[in-house]
Biotite code that builds the C-alpha atoms (Angstrom):
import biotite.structure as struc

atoms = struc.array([
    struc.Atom([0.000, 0.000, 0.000], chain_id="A", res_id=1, res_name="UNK", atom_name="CA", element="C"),
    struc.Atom([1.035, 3.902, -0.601], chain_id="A", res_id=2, res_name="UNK", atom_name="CA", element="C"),
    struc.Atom([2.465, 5.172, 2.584], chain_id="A", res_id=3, res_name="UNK", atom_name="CA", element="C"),
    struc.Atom([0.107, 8.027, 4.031], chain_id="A", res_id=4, res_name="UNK", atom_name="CA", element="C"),
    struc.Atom([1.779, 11.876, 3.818], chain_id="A", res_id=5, res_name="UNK", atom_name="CA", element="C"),
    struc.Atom([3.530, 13.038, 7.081], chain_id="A", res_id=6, res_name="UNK", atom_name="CA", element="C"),
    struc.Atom([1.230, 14.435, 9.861], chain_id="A", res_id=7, res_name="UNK", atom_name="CA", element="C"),
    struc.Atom([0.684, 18.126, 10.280], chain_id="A", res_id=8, res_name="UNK", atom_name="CA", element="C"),
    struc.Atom([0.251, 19.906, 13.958], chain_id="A", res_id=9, res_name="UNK", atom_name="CA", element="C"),
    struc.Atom([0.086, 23.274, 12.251], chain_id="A", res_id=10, res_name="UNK", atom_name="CA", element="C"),
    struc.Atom([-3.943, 23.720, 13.039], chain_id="A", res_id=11, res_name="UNK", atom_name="CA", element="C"),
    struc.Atom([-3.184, 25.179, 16.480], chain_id="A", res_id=12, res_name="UNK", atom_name="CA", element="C"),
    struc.Atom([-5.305, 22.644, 18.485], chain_id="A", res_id=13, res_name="UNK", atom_name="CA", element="C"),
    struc.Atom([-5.123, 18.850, 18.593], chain_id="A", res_id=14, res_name="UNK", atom_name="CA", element="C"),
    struc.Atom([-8.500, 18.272, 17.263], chain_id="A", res_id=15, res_name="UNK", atom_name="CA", element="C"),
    struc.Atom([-7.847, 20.797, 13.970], chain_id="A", res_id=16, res_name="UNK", atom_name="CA", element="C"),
    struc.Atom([-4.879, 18.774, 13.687], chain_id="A", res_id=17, res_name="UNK", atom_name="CA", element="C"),
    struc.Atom([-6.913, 15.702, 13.352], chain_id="A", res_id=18, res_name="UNK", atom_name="CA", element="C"),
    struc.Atom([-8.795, 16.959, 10.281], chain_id="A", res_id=19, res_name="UNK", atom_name="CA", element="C"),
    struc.Atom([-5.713, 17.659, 8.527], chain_id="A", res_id=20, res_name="UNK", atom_name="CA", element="C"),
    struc.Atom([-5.318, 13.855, 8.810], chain_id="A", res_id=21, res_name="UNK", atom_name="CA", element="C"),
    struc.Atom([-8.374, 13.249, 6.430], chain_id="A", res_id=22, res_name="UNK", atom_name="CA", element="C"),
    struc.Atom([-9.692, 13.992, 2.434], chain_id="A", res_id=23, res_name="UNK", atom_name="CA", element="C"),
    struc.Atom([-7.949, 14.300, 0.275], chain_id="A", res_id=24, res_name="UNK", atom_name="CA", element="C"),
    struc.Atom([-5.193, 12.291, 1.838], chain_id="A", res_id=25, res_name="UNK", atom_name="CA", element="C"),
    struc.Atom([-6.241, 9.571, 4.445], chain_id="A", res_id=26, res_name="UNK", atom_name="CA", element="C"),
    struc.Atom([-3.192, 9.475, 6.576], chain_id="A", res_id=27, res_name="UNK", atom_name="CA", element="C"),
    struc.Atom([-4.758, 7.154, 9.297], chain_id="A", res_id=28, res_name="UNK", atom_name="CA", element="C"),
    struc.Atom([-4.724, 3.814, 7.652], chain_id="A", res_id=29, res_name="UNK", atom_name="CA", element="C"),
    struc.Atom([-3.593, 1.653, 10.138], chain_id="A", res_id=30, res_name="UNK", atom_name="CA", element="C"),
    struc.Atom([-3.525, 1.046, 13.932], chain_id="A", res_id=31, res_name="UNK", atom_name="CA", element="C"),
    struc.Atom([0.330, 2.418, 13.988], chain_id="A", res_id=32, res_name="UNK", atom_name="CA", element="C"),
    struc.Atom([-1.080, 5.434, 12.276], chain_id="A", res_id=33, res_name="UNK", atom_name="CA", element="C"),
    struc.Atom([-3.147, 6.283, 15.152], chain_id="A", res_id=34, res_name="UNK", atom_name="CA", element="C"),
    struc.Atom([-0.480, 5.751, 17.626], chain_id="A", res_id=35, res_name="UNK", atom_name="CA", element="C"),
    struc.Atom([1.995, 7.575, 15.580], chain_id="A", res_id=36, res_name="UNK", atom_name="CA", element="C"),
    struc.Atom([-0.992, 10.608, 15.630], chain_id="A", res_id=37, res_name="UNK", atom_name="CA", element="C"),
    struc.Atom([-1.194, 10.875, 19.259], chain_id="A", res_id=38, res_name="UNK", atom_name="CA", element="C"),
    struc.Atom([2.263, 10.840, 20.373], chain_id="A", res_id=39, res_name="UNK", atom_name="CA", element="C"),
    struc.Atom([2.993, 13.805, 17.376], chain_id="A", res_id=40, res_name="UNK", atom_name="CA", element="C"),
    struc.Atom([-0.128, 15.516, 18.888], chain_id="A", res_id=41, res_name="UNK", atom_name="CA", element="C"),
    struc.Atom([1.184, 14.967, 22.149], chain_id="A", res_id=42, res_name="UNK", atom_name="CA", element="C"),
    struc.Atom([-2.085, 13.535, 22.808], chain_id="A", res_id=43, res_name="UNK", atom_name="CA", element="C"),
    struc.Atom([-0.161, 10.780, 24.596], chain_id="A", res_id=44, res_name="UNK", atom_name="CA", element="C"),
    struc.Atom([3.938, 10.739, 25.957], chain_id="A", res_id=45, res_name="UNK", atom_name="CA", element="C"),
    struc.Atom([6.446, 9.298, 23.505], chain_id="A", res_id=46, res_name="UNK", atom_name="CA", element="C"),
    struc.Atom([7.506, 7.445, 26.648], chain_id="A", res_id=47, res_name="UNK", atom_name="CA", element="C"),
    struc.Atom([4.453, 5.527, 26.646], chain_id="A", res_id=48, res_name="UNK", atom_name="CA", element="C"),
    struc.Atom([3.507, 2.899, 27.920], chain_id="A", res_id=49, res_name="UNK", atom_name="CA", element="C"),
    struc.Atom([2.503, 3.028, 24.289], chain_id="A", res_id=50, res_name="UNK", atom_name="CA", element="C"),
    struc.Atom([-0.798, 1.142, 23.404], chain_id="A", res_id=51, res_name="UNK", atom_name="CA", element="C"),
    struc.Atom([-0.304, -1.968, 21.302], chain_id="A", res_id=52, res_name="UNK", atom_name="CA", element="C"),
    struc.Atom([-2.026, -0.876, 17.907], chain_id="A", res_id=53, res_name="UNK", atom_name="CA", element="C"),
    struc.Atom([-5.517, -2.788, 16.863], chain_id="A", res_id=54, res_name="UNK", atom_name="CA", element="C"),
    struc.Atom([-6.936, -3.309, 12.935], chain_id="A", res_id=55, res_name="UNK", atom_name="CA", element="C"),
    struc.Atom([-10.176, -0.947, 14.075], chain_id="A", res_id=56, res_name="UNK", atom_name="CA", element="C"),
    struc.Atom([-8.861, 2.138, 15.247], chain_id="A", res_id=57, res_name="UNK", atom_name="CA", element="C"),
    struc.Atom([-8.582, 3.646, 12.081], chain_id="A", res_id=58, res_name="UNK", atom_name="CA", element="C"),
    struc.Atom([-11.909, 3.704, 11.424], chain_id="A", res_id=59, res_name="UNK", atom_name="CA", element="C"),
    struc.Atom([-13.067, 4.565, 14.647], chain_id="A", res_id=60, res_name="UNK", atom_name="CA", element="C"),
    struc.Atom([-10.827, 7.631, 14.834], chain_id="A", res_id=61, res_name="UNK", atom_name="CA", element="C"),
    struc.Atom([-12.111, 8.741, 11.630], chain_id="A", res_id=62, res_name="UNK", atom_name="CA", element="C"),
    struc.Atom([-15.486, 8.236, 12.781], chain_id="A", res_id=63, res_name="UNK", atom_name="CA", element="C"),
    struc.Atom([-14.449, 10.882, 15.477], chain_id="A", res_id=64, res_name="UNK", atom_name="CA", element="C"),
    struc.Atom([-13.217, 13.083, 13.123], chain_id="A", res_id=65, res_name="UNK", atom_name="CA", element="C"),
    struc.Atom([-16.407, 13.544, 11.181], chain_id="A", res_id=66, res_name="UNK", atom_name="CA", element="C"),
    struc.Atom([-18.315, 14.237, 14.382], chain_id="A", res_id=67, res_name="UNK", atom_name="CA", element="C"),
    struc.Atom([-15.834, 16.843, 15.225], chain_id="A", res_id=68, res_name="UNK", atom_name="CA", element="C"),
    struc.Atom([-15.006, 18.295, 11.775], chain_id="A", res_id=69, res_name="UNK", atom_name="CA", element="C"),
    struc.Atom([-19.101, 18.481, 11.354], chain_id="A", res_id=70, res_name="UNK", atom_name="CA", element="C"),
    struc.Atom([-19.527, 20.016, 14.870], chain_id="A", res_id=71, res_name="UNK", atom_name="CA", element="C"),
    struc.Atom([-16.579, 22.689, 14.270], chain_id="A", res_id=72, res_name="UNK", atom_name="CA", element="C"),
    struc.Atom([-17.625, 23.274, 10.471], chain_id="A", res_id=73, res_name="UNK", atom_name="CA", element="C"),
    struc.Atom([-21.422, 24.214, 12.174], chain_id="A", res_id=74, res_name="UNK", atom_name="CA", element="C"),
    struc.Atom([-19.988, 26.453, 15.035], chain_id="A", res_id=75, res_name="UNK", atom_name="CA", element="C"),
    struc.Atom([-18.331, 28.056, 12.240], chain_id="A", res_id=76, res_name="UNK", atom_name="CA", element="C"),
    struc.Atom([-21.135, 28.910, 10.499], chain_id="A", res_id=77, res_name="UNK", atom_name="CA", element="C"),
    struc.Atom([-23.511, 29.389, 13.248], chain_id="A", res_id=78, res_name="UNK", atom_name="CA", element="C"),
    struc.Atom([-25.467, 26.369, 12.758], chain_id="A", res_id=79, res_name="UNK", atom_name="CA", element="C"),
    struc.Atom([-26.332, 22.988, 14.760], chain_id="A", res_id=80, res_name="UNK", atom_name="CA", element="C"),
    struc.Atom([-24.795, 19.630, 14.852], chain_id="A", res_id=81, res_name="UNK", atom_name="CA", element="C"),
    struc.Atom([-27.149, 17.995, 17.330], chain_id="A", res_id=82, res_name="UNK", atom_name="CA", element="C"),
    struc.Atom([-25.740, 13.976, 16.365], chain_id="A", res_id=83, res_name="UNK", atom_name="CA", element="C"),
    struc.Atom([-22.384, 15.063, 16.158], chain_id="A", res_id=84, res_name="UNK", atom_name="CA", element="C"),
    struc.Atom([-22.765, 17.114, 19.869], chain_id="A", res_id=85, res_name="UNK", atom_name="CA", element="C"),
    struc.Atom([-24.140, 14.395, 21.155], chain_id="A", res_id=86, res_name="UNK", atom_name="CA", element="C"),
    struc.Atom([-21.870, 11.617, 19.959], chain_id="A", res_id=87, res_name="UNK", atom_name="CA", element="C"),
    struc.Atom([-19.090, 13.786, 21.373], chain_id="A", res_id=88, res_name="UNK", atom_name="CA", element="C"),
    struc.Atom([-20.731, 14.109, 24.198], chain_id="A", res_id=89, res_name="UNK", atom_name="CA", element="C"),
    struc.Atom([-20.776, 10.168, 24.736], chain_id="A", res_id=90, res_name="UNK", atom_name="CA", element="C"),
    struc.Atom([-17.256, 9.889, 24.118], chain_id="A", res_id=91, res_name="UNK", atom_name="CA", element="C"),
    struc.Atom([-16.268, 12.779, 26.288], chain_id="A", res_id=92, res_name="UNK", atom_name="CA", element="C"),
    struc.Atom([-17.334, 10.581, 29.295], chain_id="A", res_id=93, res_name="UNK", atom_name="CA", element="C"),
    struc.Atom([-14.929, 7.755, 29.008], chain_id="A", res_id=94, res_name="UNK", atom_name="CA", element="C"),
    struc.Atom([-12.172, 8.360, 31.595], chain_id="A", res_id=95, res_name="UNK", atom_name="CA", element="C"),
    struc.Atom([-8.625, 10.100, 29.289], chain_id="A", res_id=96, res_name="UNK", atom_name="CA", element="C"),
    struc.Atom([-5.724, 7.932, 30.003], chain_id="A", res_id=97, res_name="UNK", atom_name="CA", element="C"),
    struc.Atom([-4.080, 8.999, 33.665], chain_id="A", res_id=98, res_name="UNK", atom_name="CA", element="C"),
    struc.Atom([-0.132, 10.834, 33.415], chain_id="A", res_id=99, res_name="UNK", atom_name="CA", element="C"),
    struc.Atom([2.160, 10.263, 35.339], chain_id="A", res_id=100, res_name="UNK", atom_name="CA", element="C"),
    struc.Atom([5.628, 11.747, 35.807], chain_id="A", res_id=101, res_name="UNK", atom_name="CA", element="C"),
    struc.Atom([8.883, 9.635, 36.663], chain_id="A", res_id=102, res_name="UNK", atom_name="CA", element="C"),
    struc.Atom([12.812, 10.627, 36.463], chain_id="A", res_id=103, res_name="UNK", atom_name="CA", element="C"),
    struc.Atom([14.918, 10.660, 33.390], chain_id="A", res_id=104, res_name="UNK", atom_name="CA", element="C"),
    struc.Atom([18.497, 10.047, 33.602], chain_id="A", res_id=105, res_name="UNK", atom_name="CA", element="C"),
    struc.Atom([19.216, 13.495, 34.337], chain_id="A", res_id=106, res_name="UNK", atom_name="CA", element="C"),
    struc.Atom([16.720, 13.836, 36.947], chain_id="A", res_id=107, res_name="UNK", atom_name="CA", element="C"),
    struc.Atom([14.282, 15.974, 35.232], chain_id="A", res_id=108, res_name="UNK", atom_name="CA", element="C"),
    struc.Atom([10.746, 14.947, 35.599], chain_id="A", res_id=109, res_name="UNK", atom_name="CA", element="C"),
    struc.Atom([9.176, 13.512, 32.185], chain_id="A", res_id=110, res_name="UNK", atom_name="CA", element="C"),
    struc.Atom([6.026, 12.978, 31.254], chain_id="A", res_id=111, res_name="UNK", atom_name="CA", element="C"),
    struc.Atom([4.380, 9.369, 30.930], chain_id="A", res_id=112, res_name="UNK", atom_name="CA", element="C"),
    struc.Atom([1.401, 7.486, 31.493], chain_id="A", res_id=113, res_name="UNK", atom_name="CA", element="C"),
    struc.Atom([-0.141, 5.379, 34.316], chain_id="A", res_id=114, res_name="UNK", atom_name="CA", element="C"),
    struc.Atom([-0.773, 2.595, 31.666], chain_id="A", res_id=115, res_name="UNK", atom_name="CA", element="C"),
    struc.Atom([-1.396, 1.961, 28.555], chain_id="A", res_id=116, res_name="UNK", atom_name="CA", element="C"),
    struc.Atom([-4.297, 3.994, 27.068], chain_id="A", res_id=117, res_name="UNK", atom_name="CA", element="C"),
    struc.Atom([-7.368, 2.144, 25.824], chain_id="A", res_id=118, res_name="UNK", atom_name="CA", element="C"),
    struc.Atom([-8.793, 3.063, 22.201], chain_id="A", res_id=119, res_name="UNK", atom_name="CA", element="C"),
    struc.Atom([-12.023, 4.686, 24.374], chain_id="A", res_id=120, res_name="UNK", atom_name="CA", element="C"),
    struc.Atom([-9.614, 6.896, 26.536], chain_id="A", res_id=121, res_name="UNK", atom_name="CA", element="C"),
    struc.Atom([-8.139, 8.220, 23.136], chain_id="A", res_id=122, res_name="UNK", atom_name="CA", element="C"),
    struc.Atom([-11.155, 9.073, 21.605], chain_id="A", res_id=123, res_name="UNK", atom_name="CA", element="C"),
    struc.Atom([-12.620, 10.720, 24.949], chain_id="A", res_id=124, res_name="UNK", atom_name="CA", element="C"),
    struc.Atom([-9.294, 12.627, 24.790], chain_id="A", res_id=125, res_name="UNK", atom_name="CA", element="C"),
    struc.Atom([-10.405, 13.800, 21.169], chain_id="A", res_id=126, res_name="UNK", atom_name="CA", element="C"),
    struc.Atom([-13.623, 14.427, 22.524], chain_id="A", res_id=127, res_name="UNK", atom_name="CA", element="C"),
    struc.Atom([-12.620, 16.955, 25.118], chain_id="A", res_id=128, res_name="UNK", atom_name="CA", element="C"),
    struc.Atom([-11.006, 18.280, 23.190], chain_id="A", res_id=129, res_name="UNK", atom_name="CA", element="C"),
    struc.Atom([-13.085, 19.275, 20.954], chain_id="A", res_id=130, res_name="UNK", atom_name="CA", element="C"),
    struc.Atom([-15.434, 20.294, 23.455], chain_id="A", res_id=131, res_name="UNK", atom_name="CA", element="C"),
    struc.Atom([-13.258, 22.699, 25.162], chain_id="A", res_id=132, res_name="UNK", atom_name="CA", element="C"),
    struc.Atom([-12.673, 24.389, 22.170], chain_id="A", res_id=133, res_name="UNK", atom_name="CA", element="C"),
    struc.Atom([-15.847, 25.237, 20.982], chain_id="A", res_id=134, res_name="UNK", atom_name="CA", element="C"),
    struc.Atom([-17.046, 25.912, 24.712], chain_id="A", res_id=135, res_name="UNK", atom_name="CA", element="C"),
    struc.Atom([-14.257, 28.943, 24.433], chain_id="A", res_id=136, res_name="UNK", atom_name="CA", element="C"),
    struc.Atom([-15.790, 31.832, 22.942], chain_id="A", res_id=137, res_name="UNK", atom_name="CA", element="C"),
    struc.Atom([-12.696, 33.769, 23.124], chain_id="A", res_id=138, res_name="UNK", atom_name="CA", element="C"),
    struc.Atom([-11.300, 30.787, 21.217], chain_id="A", res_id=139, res_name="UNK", atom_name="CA", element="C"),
    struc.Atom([-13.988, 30.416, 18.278], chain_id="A", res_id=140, res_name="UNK", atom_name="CA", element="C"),
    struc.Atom([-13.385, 33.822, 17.363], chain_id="A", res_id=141, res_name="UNK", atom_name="CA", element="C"),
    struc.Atom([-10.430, 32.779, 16.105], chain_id="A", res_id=142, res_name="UNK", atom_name="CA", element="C"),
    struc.Atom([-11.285, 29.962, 14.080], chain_id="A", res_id=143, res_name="UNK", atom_name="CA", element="C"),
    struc.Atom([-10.260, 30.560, 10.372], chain_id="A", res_id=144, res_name="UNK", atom_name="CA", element="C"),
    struc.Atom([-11.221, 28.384, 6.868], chain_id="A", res_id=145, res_name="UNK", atom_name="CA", element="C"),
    struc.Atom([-8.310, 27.791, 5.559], chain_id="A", res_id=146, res_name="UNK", atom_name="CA", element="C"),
    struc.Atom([-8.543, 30.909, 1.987], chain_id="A", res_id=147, res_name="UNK", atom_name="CA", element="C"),
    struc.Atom([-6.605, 27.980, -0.319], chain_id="A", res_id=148, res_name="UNK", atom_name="CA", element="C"),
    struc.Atom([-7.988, 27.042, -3.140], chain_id="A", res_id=149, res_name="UNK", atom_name="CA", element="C"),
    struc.Atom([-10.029, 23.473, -2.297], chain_id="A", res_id=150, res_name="UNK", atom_name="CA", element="C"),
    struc.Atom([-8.233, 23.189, 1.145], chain_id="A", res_id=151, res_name="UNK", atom_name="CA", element="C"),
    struc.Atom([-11.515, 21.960, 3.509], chain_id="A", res_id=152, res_name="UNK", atom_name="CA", element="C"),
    struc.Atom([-9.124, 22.576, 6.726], chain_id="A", res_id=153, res_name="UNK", atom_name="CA", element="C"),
    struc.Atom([-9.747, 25.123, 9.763], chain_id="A", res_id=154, res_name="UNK", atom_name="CA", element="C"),
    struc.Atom([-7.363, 26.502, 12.369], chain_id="A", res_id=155, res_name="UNK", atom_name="CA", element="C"),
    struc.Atom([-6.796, 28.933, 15.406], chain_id="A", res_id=156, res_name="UNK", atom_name="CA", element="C"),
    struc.Atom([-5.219, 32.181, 14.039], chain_id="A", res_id=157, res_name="UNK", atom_name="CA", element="C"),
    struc.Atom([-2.951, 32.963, 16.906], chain_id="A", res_id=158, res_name="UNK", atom_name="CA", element="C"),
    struc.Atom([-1.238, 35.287, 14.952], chain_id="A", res_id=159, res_name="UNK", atom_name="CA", element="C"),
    struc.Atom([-0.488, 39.018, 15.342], chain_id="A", res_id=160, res_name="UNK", atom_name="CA", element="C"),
    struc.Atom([-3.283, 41.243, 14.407], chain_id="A", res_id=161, res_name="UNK", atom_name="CA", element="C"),
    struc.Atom([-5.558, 38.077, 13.617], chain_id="A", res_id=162, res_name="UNK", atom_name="CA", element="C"),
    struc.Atom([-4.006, 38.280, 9.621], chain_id="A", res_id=163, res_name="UNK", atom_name="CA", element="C"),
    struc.Atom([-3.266, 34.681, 8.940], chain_id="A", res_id=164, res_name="UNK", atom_name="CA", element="C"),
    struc.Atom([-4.935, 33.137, 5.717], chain_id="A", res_id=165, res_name="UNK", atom_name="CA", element="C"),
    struc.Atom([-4.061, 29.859, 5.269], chain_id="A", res_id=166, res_name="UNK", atom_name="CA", element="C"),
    struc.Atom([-3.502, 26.692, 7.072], chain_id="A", res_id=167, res_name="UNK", atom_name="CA", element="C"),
    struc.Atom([-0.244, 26.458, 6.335], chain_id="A", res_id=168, res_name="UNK", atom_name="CA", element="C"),
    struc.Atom([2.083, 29.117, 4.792], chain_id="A", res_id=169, res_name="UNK", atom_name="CA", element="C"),
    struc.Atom([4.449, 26.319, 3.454], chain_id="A", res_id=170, res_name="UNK", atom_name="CA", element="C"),
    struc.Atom([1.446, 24.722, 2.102], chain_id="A", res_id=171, res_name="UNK", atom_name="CA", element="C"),
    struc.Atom([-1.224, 26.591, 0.744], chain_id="A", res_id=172, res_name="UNK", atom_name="CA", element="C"),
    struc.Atom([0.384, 30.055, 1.186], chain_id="A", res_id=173, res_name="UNK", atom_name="CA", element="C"),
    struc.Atom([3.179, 28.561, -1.298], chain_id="A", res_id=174, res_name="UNK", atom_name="CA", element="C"),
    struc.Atom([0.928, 27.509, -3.792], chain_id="A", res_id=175, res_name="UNK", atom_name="CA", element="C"),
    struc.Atom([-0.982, 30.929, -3.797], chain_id="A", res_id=176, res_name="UNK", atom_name="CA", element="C"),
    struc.Atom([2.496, 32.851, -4.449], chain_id="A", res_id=177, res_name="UNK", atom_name="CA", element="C"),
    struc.Atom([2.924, 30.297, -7.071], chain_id="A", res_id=178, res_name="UNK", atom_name="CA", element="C"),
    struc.Atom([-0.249, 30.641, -8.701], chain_id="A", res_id=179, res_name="UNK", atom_name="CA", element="C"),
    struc.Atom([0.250, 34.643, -8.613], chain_id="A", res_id=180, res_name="UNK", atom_name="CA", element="C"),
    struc.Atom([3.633, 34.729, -10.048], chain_id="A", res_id=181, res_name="UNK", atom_name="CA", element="C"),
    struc.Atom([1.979, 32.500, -12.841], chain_id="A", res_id=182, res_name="UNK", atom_name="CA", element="C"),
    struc.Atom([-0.678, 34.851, -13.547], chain_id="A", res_id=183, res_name="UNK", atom_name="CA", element="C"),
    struc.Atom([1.866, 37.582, -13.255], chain_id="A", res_id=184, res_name="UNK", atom_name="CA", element="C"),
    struc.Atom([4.213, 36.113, -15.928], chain_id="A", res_id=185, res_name="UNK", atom_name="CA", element="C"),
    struc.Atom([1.696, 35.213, -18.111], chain_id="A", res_id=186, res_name="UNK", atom_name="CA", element="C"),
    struc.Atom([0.159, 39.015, -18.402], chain_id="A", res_id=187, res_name="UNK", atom_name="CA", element="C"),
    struc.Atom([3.230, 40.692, -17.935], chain_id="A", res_id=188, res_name="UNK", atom_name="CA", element="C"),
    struc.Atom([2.193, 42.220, -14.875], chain_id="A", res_id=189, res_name="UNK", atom_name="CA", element="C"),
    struc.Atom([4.983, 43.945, -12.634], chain_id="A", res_id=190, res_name="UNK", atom_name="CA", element="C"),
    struc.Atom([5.718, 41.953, -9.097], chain_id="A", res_id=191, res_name="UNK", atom_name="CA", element="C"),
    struc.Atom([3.884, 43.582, -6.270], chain_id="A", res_id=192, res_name="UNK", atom_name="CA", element="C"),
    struc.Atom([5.624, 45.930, -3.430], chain_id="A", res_id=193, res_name="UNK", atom_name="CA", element="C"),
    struc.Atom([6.742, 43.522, -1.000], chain_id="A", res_id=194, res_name="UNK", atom_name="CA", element="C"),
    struc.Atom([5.660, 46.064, 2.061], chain_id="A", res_id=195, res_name="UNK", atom_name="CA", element="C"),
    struc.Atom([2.145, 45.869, 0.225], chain_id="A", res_id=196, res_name="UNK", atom_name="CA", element="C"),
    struc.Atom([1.683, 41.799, 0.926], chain_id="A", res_id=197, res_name="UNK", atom_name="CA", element="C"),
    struc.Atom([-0.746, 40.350, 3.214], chain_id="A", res_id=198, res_name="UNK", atom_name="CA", element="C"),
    struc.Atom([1.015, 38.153, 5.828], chain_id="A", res_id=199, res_name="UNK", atom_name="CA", element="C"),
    struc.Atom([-0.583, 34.509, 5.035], chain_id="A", res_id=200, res_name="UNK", atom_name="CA", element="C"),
    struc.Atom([0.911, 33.276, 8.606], chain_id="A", res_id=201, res_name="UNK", atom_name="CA", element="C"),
    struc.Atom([2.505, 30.267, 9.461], chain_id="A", res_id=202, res_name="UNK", atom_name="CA", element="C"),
])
């Protein structure tokens, strides 16, 4: 099978991050995937006790990620998402898996886990989440739809004076420069002032 593309944690929140994982590009294919997903999230500690990966998870994370992406995509537009609320909900009630701290080498205190996490205690961690998010009002204002061309993804824009415009400025902000200097070069237009440009943001 075609590996997935790398993960992104460029959304500003962990459960953004998880719809960057989705269409076009499924990047969570297999159980590893999910692991993989929570540890770059930091979702879960690197130093585990990692949980031992399972055929289903895929599908139940992505299940997850519909519910949120719906719920988020109707806060956004100042509708309801009364299944996907309550499905959240649900999920939200499961008990998040339990840290723990114990010494490195060095003696500085790192982060771990009491055991390994069960696949309900990751989803209720997506759930939360989620929740907490879109319980903020001071952090909905700041959720942004992604301004490149076909790109479905949303994010927090954290940045100075609120002027970010894409997801990603290595992503979609690149392929908007491209696409001007394109139409640029093929009307013969001069290159704009570079103190004139809108900061796309990170």
């Amino acid at each position: 099978p075609v590996a997935p593309a790398p993960f992104r944690y460029d959304a500003g929140r962990p459960c953004l991050d998880l719809l960057a994982t989705g269409p076009p590009v499924e990047r969570l294919v297999t159980g590893e995937d999910v692991v993989g997903w929570c540890v770059g999230a930091g979702r879960i500690p690197a130093r585990g006790p990692l949980p031992l990966p399972q055929p289903h998870w895929p599908a139940a994370v992505r299940e997850v990620r519909g519910h949120l992406g719906r719920l988020v995509d109707a806060s956004l537009g100042g509708r309801r998402a009364p299944q996907a609320l309550d499905r959240l909900n649900a999920l939200a009630l499961a008990a998040p898996p339990v840290p723990q701290a114990a010494r490195a080498h060095d003696g500085r205190l790192v982060a771990g886990l009491h055991s390994a996490p069960t696949l309900s205690a990751l989803l209720s961690l997506l759930a939360r989440d989620t929740l907490t998010l879109l319980t903020d009002p001071g952090r909905t204002a700041l959720l942004r739809r992604c301004e490149g061309e076909g790109c479905p993804l949303i994010y927090l824009d954290t940045s100075r004076g609120q002027r970010r415009r894409w997801c990603s400025s290595e992503v979609c902000g690149n392929r908007e420069r491209v696409a001007r200097h394109r139409r640029r070069t093929a009307t013969g237009a001069p290159p704009p002032n570079p103190r004139s440009s809108i900061a796309g943001g990170a």
